[in-house]
N, C-alpha and C positions, 0 to 999 in steps of 0.2 A: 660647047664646053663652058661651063658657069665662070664668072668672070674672075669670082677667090678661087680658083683651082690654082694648085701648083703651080698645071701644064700656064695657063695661062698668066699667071704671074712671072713664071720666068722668058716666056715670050714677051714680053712688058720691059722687062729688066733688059732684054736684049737689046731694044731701043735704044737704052742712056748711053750714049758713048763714051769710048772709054777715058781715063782723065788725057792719056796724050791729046787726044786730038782735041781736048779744050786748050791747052797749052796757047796755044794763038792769041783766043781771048784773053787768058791770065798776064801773058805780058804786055797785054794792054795798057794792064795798070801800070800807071808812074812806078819807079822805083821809090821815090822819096814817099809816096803814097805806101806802099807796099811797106817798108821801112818802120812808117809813125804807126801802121795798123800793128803790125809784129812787135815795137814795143809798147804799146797799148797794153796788146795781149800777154807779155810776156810781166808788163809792169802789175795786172792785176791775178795772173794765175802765182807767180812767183815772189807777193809781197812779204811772206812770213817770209821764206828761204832768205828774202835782201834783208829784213828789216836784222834778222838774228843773226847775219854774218854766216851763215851756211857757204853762201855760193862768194866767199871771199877770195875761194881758188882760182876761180877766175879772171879776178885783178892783174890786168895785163895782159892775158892771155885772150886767143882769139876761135871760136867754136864756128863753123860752119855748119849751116843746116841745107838739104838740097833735096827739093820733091823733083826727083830723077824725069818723071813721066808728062810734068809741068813746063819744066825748064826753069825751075825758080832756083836761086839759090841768095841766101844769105852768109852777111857773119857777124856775130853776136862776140860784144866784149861788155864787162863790166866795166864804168865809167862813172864817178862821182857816186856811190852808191846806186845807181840802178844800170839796168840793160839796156845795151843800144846798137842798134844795128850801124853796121858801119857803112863808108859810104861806096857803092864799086869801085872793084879793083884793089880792095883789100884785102892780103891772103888770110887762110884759116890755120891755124897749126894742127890743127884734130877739124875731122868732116863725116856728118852723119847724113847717109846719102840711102833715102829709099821713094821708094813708087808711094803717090798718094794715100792711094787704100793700104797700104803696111802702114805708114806713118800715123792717119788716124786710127789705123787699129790700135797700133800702140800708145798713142797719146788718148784714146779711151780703154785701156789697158784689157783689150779681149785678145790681144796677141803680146808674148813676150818676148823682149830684143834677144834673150839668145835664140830661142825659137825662129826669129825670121833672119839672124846674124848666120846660123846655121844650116836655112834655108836657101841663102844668099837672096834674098829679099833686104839685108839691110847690110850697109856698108859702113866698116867707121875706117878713114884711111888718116894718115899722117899720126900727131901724139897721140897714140892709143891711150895710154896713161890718165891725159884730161880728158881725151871722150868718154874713157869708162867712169872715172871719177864725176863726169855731169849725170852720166847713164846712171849711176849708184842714187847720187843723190835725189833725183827725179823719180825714181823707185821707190824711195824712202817717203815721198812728197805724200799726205794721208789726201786719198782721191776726194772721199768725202769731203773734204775744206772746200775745192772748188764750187764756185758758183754754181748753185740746179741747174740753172739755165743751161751754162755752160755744159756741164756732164751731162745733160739731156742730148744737148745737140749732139757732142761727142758720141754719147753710146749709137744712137740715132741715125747718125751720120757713116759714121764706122758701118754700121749694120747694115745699111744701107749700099756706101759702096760693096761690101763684102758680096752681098745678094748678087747684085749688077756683076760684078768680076765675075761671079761664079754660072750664072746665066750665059753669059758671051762665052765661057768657056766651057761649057753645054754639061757641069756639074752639079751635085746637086750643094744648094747649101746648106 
């Protein structure tokens, strides 16, 4: 069997295992490490939104983010003009809870939140109200803006775990 085959690329993909079982290593990382990486990212994907008062709604208010299958979870408020993870043991009032590979499908927009909301692939539990109002406005976000780099790795990455899931789960993709 030639090594671009299909058959043998999704034997390949079988190998990467699946994001639980990285979980172990991912909480490896410090929290406070985890923390300054997320508002990094979150300072440079979402500069217009802060700079133009967009995401003003969330002054005060506290958004949880949570990759299910990692064991990660966050929560993100607005603070002095930018985003800040806050520190554990901080509640979220609105929480958006799904499995790795949904998340970056989403955040490389090849899958849509109602499509995996409806799937039950993506949870938003507590204030519905500010989860959808982040969900709206991150919809609105023009993809293009974001850094090449960034939307590369995204699409990239997405399509990537997508392949992997669907290989372990002997589908095709």
């Amino acid at each position: 069997m030639p090594v671009g085959s299909p058959a043998a690329r999704r034997r390949l993909l079988r190998l990467i295992p699946p994001p639980a079982r990285w979980a172990p290593a991912a909480r490896l990382v410090p929290p406070g490490l985890q923390r300054r990486l997320l508002e990094a990212a979150m300072a440079r994907v979402l500069a217009e939104p802060l700079a133009s008062g967009s995401l003003d709604f969330m002054r005060g208010r506290r958004l949880g983010i949570e990759v299910a299958d990692l064991g990660l979870a966050w929560v993100v408020e607005l603070e002095g003009g930018r985003l800040r993870a806050c520190a554990p043991g901080i509640a979220a009032e609105a929480t958006v809870r799904g499995g790795l590979t949904d998340l970056l499908l989403l955040a490389a927009r090849l899958e849509d939140a109602d499509t995996l909301f409806f799937q039950r692939r993506l949870w938003l539990t507590g204030d519905t109200e500010l989860g959808l109002t982040a969900r709206n406005l991150l919809d609105r976000l023009p993809f293009e803006q974001l850094p090449l780099g960034l939307r590369i790795a995204l699409n990239r990455g997405a399509r990537f775990a997508r392949a992997a899931r669907a290989a372990r789960r002997g589908e095709d993709d």
